[in-house]
C-alpha positions as CSV (number, residue, x, y, z in Angstrom):
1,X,-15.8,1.8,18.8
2,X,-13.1,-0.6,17.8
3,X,-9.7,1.1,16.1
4,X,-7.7,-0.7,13.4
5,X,-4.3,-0.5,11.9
6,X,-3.4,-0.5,8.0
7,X,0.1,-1.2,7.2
8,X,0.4,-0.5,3.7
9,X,3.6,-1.8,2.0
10,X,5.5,-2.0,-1.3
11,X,6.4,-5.4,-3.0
12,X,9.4,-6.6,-0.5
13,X,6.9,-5.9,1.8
14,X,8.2,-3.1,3.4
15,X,5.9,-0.7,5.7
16,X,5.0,2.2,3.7
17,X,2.8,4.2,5.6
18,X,0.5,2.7,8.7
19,X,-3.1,4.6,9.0
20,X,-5.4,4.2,12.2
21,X,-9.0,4.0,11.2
22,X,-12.4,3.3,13.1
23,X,-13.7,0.3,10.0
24,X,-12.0,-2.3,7.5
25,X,-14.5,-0.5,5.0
26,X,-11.9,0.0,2.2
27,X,-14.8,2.0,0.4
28,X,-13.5,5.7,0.0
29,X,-9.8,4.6,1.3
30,X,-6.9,6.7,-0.3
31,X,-4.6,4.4,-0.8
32,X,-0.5,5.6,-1.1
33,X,1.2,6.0,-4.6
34,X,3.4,3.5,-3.5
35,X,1.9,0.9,-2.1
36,X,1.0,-2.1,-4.1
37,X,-0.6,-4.4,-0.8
38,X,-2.1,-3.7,2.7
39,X,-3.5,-5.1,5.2
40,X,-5.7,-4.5,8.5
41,X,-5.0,-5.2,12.4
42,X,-7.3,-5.2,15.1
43,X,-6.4,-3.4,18.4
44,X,-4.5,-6.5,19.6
45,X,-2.3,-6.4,16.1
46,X,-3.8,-9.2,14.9
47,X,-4.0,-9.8,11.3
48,X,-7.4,-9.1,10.0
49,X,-8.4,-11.3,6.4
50,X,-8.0,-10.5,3.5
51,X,-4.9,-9.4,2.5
52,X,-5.2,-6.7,-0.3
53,X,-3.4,-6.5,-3.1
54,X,-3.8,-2.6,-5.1
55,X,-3.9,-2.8,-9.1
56,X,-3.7,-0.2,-11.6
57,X,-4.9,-2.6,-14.5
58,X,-7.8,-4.9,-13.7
59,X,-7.4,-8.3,-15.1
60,X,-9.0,-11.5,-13.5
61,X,-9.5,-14.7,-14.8
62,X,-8.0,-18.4,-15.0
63,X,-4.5,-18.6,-14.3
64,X,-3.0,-20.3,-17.4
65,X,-4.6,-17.4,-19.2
66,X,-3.1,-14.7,-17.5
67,X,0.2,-16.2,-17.5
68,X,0.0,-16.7,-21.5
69,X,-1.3,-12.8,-21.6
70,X,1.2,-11.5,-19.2
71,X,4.2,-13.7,-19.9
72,X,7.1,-11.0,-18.2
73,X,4.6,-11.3,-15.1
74,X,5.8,-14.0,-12.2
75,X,3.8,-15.6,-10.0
76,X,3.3,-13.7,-6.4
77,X,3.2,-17.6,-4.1
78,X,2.3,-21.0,-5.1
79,X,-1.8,-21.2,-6.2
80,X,-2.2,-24.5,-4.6
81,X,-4.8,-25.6,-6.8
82,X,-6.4,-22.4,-7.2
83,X,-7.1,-21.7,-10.8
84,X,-8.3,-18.0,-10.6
85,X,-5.7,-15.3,-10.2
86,X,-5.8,-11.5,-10.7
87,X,-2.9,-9.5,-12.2
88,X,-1.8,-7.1,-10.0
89,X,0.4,-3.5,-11.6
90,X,1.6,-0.8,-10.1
91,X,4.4,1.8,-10.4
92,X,7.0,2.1,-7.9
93,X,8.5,5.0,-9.6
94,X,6.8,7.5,-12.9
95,X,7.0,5.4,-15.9
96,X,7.6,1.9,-14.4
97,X,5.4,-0.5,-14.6
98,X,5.5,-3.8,-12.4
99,X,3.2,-6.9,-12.7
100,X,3.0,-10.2,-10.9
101,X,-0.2,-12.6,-10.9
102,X,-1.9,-13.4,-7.7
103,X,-3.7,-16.5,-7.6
104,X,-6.7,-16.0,-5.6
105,X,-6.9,-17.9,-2.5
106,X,-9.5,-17.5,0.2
107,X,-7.3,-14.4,1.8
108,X,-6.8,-12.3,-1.0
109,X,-8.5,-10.0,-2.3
110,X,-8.2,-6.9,-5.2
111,X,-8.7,-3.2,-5.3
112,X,-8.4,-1.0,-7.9
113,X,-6.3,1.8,-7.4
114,X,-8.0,4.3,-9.1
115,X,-11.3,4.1,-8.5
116,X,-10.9,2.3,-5.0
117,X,-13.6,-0.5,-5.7
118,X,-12.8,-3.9,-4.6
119,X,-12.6,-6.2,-7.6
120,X,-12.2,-9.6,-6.3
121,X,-14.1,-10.9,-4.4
122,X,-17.2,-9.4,-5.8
């Protein structure tokens, strides 16, 4: 049975905690206070796609939209041409909120933190 690596990380990204699991199933997966992304490895530490991105608020749709709703938010990277994007939040610390928009290319995807569903793709 194959093993994989999560390395979950904050914003900068640094590591935040790495888990070793037996699936990429992110179904179920408790997912650290503070981290806002992770990602899978194989065995070889090869990056697995996609690269996850954890949000407290769920909030997908065209990305002139989002950035008109959530004008303090910045844009994660470049959307080359994609014109979908998710808001991503999370709290580093009690009571502060951070946002950014994440346009959503072919390797992203979006979970929500509290219920751990996967929200984009769907």
């Amino acid at each position: 049975m194959p093993t994989y690596t999560i390395d979950f990380m904050n914003i900068s990204p640094d590591t935040v905690e790495v888990r070793m699991v037996d699936t990429t199933d992110v179904s179920g997966l408790v997912i650290p206070a503070d981290a806002m992304q992770f990602e899978f490895m194989d065995e070889d530490l090869k990056y697995i796609e996609p690269s996850y991105f954890v949000t407290d608020e769920v909030d997908i749709g065209e990305l002139p939209d989002l950035q008109a709703r959530h004008q303090a938010a910045p844009l994660h990277f470049s959307a080359n041409g994609v014109t979908k994007a998710a808001l991503v939040s999370w709290s580093e610390e009690p009571g502060v909120v951070r946002k950014i928009i994440v346009p959503l290319l072919g390797f992203v995807a979006v979970v929500e933190r509290q219920s751990g569903r996967t929200v984009w793709p769907v």
